[in-house]
N, CA and C atoms as an extended XYZ file, in Angstrom:
414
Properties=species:S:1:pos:R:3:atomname:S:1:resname:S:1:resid:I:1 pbc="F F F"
N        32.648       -1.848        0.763 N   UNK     1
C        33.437       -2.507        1.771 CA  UNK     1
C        34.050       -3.792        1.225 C   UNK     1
N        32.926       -4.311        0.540 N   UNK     2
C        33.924       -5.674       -0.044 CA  UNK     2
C        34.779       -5.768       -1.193 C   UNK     2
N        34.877       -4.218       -1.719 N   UNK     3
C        36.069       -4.130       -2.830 CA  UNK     3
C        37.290       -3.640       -2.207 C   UNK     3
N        36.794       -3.071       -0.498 N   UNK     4
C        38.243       -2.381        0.231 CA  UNK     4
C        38.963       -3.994        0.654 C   UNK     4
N        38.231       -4.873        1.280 N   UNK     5
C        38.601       -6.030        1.169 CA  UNK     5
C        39.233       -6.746        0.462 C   UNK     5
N        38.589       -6.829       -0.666 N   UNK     6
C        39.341       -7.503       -1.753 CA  UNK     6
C        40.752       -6.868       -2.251 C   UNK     6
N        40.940       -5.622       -2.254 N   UNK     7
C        42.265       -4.950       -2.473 CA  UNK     7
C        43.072       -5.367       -1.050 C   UNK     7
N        42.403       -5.295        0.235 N   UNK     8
C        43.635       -5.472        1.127 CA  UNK     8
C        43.652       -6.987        1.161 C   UNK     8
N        43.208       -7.935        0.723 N   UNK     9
C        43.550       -9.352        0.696 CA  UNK     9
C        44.694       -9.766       -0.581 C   UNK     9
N        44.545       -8.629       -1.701 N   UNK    10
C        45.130       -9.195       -2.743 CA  UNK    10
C        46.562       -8.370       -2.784 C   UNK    10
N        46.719       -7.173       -1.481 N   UNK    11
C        47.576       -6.377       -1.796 CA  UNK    11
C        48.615       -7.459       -0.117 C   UNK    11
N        47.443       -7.608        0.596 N   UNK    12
C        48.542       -8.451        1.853 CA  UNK    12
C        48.930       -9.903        0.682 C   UNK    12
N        48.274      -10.550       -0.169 N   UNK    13
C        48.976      -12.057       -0.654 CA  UNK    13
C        50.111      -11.682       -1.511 C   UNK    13
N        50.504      -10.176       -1.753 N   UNK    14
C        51.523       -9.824       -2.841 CA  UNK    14
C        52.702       -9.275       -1.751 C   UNK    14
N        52.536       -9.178       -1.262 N   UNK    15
C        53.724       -8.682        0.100 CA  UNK    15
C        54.017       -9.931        0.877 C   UNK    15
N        52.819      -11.155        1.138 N   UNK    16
C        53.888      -12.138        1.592 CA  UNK    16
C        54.262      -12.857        0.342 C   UNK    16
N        54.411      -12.603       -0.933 N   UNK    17
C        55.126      -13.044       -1.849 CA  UNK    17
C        56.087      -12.466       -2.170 C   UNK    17
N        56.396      -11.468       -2.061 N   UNK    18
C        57.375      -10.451       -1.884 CA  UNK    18
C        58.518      -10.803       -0.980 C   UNK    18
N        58.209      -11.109       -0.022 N   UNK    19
C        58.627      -11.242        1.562 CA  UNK    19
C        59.357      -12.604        1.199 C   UNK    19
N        58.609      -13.447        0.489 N   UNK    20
C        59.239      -15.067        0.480 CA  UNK    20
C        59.645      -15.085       -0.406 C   UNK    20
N        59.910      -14.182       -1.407 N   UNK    21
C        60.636      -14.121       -2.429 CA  UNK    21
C        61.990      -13.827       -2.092 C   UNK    21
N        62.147      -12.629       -1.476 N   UNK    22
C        62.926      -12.119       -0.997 CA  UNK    22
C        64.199      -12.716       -0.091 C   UNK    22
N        63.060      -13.342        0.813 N   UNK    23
C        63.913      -14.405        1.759 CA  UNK    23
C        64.530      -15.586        0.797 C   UNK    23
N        64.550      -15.596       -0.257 N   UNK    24
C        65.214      -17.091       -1.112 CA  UNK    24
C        66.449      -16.009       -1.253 C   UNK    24
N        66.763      -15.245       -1.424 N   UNK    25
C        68.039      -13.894       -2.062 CA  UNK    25
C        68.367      -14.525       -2.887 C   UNK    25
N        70.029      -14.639       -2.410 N   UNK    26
C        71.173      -15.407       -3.514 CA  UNK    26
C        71.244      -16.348       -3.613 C   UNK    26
N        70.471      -17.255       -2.764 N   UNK    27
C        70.903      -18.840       -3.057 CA  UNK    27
C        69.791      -19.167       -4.038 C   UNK    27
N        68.788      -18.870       -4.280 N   UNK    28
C        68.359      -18.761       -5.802 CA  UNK    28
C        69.466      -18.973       -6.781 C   UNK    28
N        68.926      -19.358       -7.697 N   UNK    29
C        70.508      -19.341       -9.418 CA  UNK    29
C        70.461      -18.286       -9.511 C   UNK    29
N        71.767      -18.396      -10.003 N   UNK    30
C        72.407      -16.937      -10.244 CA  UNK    30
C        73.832      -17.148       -9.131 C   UNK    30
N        73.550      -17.477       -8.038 N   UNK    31
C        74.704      -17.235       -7.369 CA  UNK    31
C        76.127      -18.517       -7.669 C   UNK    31
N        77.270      -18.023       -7.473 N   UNK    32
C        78.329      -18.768       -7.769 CA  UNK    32
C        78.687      -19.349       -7.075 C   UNK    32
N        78.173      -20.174       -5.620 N   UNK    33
C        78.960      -20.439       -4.647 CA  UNK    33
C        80.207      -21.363       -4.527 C   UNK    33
N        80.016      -21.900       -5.559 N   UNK    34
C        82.144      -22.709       -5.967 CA  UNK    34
C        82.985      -21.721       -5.519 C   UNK    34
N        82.679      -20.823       -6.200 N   UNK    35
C        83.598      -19.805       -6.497 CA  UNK    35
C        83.275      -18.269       -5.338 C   UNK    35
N        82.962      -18.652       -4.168 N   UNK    36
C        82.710      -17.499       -2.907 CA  UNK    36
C        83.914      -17.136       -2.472 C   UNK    36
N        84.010      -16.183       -1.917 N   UNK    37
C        85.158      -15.392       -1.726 CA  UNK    37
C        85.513      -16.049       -0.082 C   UNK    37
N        86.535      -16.965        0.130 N   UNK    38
C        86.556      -17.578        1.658 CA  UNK    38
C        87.352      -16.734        2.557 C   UNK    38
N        86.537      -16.187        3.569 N   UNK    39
C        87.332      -15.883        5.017 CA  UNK    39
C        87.613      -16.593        6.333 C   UNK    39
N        88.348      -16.910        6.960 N   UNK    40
C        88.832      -17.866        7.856 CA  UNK    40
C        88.852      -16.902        8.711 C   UNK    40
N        87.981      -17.570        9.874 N   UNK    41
C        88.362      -16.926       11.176 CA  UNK    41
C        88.588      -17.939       11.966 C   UNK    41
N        89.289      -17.587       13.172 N   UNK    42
C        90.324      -19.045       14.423 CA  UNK    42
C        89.264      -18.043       15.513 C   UNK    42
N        89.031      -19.050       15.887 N   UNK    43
C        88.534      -18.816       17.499 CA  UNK    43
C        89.467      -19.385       18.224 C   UNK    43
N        89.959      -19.196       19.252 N   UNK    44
C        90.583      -19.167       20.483 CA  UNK    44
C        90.352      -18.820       21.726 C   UNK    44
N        91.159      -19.572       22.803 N   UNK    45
C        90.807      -18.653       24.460 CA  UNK    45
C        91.533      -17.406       24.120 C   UNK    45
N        91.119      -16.449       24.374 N   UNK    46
C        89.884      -15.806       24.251 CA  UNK    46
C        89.383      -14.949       22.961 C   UNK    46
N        90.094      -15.181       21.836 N   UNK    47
C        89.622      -14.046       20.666 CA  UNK    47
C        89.397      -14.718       19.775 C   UNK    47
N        89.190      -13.700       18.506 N   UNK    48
C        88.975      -14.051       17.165 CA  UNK    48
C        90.092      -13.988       16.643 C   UNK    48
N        90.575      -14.550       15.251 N   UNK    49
C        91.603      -14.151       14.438 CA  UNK    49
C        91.447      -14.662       12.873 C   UNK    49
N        90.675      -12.908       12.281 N   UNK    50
C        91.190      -11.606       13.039 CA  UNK    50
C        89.846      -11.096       13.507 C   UNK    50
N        89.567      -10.287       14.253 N   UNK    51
C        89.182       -9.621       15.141 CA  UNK    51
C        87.869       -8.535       14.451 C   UNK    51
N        88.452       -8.134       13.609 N   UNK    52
C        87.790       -7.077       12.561 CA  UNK    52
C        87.859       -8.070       10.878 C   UNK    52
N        86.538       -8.031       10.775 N   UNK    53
C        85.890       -8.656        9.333 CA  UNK    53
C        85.704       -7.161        8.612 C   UNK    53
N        85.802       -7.752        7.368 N   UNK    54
C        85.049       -6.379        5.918 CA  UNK    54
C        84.541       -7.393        5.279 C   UNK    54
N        83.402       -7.131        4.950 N   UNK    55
C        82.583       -7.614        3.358 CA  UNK    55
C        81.721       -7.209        3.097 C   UNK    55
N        81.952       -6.727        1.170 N   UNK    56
C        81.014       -6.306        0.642 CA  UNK    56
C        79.339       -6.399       -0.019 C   UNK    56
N        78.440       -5.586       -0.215 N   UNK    57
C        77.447       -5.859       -0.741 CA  UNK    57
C        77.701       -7.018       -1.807 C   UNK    57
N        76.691       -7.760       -1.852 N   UNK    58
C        76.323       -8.183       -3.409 CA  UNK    58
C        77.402       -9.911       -3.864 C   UNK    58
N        78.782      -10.107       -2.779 N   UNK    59
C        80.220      -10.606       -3.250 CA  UNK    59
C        79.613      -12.119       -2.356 C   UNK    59
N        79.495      -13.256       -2.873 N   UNK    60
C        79.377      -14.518       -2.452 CA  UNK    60
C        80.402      -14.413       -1.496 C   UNK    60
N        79.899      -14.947       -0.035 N   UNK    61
C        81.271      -15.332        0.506 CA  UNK    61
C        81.143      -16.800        1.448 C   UNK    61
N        82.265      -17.335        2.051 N   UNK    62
C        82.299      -18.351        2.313 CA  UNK    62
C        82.923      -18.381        3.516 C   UNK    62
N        82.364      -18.117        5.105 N   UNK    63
C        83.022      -17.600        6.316 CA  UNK    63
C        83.063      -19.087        6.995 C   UNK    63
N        84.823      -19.094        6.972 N   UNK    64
C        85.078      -20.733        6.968 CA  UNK    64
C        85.415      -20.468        8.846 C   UNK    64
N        84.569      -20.674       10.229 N   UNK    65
C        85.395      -20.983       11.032 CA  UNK    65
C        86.038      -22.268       11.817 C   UNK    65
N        87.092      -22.043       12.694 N   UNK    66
C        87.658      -23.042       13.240 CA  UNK    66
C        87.856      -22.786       14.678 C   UNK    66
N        87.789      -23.480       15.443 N   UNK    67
C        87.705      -23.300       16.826 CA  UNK    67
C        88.702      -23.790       17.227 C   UNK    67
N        89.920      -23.726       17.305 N   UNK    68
C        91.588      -24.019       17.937 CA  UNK    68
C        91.912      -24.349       18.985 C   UNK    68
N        90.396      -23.461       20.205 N   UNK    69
C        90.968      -23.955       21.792 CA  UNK    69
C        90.394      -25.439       21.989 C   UNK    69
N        90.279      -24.810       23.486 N   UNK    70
C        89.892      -26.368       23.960 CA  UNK    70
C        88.982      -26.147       24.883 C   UNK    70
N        87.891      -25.213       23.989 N   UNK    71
C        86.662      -24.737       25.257 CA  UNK    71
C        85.485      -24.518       23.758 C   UNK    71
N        84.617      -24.441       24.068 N   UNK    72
C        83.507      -23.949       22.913 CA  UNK    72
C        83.036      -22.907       22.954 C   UNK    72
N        83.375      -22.134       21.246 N   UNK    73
C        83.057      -20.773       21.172 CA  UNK    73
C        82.318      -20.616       20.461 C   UNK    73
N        81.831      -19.467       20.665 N   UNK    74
C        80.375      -19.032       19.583 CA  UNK    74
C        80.906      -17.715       18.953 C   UNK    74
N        80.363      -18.062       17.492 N   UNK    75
C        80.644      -16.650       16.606 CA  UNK    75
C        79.178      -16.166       16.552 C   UNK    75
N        79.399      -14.859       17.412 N   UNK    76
C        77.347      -14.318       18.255 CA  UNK    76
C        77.690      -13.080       16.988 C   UNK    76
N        76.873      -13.028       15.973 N   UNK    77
C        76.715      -11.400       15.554 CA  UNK    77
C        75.283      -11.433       15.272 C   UNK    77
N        73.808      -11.606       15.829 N   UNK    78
C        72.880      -11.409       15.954 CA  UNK    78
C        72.479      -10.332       14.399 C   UNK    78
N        72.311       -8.964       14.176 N   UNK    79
C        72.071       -8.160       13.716 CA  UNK    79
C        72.730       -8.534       12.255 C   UNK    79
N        74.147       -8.963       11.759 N   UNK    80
C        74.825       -8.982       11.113 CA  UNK    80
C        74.206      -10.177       10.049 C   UNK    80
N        74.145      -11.524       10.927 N   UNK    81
C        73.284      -12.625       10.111 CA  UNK    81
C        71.687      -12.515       10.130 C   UNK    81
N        71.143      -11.419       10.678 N   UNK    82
C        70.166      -10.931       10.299 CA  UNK    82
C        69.924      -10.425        9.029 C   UNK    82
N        71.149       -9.801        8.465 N   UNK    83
C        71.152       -8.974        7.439 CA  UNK    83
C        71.769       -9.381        6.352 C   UNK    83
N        72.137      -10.693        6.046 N   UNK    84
C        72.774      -11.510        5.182 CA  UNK    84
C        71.606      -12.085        4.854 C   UNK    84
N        72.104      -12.845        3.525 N   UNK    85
C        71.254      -13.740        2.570 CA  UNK    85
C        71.730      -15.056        2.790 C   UNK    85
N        71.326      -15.735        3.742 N   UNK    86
C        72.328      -16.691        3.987 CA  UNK    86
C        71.915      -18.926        2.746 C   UNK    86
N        72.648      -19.140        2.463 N   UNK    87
C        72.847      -20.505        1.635 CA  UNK    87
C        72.271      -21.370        2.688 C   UNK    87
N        72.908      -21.698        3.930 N   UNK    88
C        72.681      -22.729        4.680 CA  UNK    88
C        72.523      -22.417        6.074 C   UNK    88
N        71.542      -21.694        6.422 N   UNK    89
C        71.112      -21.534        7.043 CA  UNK    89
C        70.660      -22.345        8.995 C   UNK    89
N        71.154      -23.402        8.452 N   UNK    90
C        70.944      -24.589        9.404 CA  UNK    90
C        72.313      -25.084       10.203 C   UNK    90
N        73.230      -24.221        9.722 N   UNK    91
C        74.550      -24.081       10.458 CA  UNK    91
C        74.219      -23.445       11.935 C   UNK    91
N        73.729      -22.245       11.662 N   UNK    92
C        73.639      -21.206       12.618 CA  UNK    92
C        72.253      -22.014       13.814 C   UNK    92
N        72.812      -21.522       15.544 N   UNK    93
C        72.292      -21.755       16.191 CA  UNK    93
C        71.318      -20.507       16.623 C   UNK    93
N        70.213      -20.682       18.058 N   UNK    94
C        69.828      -20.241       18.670 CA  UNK    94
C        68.584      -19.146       17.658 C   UNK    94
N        68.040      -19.280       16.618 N   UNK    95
C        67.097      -18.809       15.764 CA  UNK    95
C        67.953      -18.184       15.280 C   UNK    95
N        69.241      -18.670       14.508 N   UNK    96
C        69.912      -17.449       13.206 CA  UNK    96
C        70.691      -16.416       14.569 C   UNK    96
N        71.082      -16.700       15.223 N   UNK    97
C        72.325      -15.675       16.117 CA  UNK    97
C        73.118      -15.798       16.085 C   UNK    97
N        73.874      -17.603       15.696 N   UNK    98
C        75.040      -17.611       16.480 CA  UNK    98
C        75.602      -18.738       15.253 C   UNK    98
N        77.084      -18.818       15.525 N   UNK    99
C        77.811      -20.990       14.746 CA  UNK    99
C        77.934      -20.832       16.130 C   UNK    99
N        77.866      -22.026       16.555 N   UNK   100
C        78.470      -23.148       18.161 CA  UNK   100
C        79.395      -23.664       17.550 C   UNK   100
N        80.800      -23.611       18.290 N   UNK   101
C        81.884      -24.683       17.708 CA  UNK   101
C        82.410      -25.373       18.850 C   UNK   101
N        82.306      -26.660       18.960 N   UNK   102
C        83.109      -26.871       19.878 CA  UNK   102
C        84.677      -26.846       20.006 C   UNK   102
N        85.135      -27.591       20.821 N   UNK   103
C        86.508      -27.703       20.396 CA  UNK   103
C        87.240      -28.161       19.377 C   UNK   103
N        87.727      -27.602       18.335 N   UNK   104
C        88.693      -28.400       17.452 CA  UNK   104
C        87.458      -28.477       16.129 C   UNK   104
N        86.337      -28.004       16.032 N   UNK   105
C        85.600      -28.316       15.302 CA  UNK   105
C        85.220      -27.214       14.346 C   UNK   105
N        85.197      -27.482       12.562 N   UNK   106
C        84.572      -26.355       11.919 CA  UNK   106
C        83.697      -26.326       11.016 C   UNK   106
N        82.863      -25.264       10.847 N   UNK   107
C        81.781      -25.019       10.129 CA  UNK   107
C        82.138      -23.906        9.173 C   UNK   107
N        80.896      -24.003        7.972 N   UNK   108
C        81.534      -22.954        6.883 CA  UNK   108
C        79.962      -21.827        7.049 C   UNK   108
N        79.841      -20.890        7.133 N   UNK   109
C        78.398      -19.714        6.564 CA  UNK   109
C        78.540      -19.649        5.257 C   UNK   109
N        77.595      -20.075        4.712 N   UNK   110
C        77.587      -19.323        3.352 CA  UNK   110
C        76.619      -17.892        3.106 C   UNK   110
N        76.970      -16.763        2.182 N   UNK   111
C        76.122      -15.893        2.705 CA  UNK   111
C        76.836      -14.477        1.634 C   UNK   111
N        75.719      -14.202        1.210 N   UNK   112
C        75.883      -12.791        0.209 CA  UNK   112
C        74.979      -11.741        1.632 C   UNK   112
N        76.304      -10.555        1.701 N   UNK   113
C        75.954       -9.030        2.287 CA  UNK   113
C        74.808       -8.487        1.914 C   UNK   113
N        74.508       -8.213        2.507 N   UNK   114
C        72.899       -7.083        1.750 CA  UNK   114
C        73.065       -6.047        2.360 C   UNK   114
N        73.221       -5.470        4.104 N   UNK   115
C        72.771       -4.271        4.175 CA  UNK   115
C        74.398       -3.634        4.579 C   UNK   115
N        74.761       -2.422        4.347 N   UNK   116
C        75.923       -1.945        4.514 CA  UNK   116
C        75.735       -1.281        6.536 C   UNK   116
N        76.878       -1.557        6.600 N   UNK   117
C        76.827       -1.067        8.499 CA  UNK   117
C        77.780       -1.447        9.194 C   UNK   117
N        77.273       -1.772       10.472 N   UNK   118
C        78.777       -1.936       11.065 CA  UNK   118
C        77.922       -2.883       12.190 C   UNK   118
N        78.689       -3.990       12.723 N   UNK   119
C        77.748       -5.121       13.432 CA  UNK   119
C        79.030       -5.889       14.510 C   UNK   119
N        78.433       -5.802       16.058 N   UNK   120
C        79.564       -6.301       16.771 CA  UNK   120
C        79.789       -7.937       16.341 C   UNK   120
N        80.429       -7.835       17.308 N   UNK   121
C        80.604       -9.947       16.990 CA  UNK   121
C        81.221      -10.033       18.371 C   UNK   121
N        80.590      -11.014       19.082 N   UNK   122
C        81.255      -11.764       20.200 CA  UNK   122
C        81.115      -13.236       20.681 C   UNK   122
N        81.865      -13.913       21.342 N   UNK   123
C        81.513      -15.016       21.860 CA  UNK   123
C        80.800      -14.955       23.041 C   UNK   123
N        79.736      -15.410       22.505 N   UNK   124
C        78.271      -15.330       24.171 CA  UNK   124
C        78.989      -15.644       25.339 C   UNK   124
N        80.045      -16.621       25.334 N   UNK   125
C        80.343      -16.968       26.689 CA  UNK   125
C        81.775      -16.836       27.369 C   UNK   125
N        82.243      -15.574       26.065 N   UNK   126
C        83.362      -15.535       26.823 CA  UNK   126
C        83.803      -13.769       26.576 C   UNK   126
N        82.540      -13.239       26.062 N   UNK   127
C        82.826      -11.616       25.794 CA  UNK   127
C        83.027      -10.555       26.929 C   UNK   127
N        83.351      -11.303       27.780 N   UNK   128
C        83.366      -10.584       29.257 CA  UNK   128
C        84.713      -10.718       29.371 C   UNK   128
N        85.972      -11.511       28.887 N   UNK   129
C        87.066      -11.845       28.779 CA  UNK   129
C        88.014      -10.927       27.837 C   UNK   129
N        86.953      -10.318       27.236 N   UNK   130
C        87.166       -9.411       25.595 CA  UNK   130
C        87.016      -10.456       24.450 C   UNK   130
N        86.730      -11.308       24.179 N   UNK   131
C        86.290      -12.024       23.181 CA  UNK   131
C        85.473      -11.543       22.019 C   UNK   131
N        85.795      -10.338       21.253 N   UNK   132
C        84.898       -9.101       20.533 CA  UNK   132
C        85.608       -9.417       19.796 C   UNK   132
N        84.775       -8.453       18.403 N   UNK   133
C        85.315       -8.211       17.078 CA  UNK   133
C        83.798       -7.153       16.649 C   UNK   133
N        84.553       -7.225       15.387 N   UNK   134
C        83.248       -6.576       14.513 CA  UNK   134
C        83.436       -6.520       13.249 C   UNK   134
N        82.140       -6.092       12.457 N   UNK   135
C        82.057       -6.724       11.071 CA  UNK   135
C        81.710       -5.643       10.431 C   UNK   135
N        82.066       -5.258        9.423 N   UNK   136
C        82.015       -3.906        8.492 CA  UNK   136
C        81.725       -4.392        7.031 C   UNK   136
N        79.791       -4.303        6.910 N   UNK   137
C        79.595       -4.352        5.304 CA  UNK   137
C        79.846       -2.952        4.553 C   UNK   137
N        80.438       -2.626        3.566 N   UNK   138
C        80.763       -1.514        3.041 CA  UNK   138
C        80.917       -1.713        1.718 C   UNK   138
């Protein structure tokens, strides 16, 4: 019994090393972030622009938004920044769901793709307006 122990203590301390390894991804060295690939999205009453994102596995990128109206929007893709490796992490509100922008105000994500899929995107408080998009890692 105390050698089944000792294997599941030494096999659980290698999986949360694994796990926290893991969670460092790309912003570990190695990654280029000078040089990230920048996408600009405009928030507005009521949409995105543009509407539909692509980005690939593996490609540094640099998701620059700007909020144009004169109301505060949220870029909500829950599942999507779940699944990114994200640099700065401390941008994003509400435990990693959301950027808050207010009016006139912008923030950058930094963030290498990891899982390939397809992930909505809306503004929490105005997706009832159609305030949608969606995001395609491929």
């Amino acid at each position: 019994m105390k050698l089944l122990a000792f294997r599941f203590g030494v096999g659980c301390a290698f999986l949360a090393f694994a796990v926290a390894a893991g969670a460092a991804g790309p912003s570990e060295a190695g990654v280029d972030w000078a040089n990230a690939t920048e996408v600009t999205v405009v928030l507005t009453e009521y949409r995105f622009q543009p509407a539909s994102l692509v980005f690939h596995p593996g490609v540094a990128y640099r998701l620059h938004l700007e909020n144009r109206g004169r109301e505060l929007h949220e870029f909500t893709a829950p599942e999507f920044l779940k699944s990114v490796s994200l640099r700065n992490p401390d941008v994003l509100a509400r435990g990693g769901r959301e950027a808050v922008l207010q009016p006139h105000e912008e923030k950058d994500i930094y963030f290498v793709a990891r899982v390939p899929g397809h992930y909505g995107l809306f503004c929490a408080d105005h997706d009832y307006y159609g305030m949608i998009g969606s995001i395609v890692v491929e």
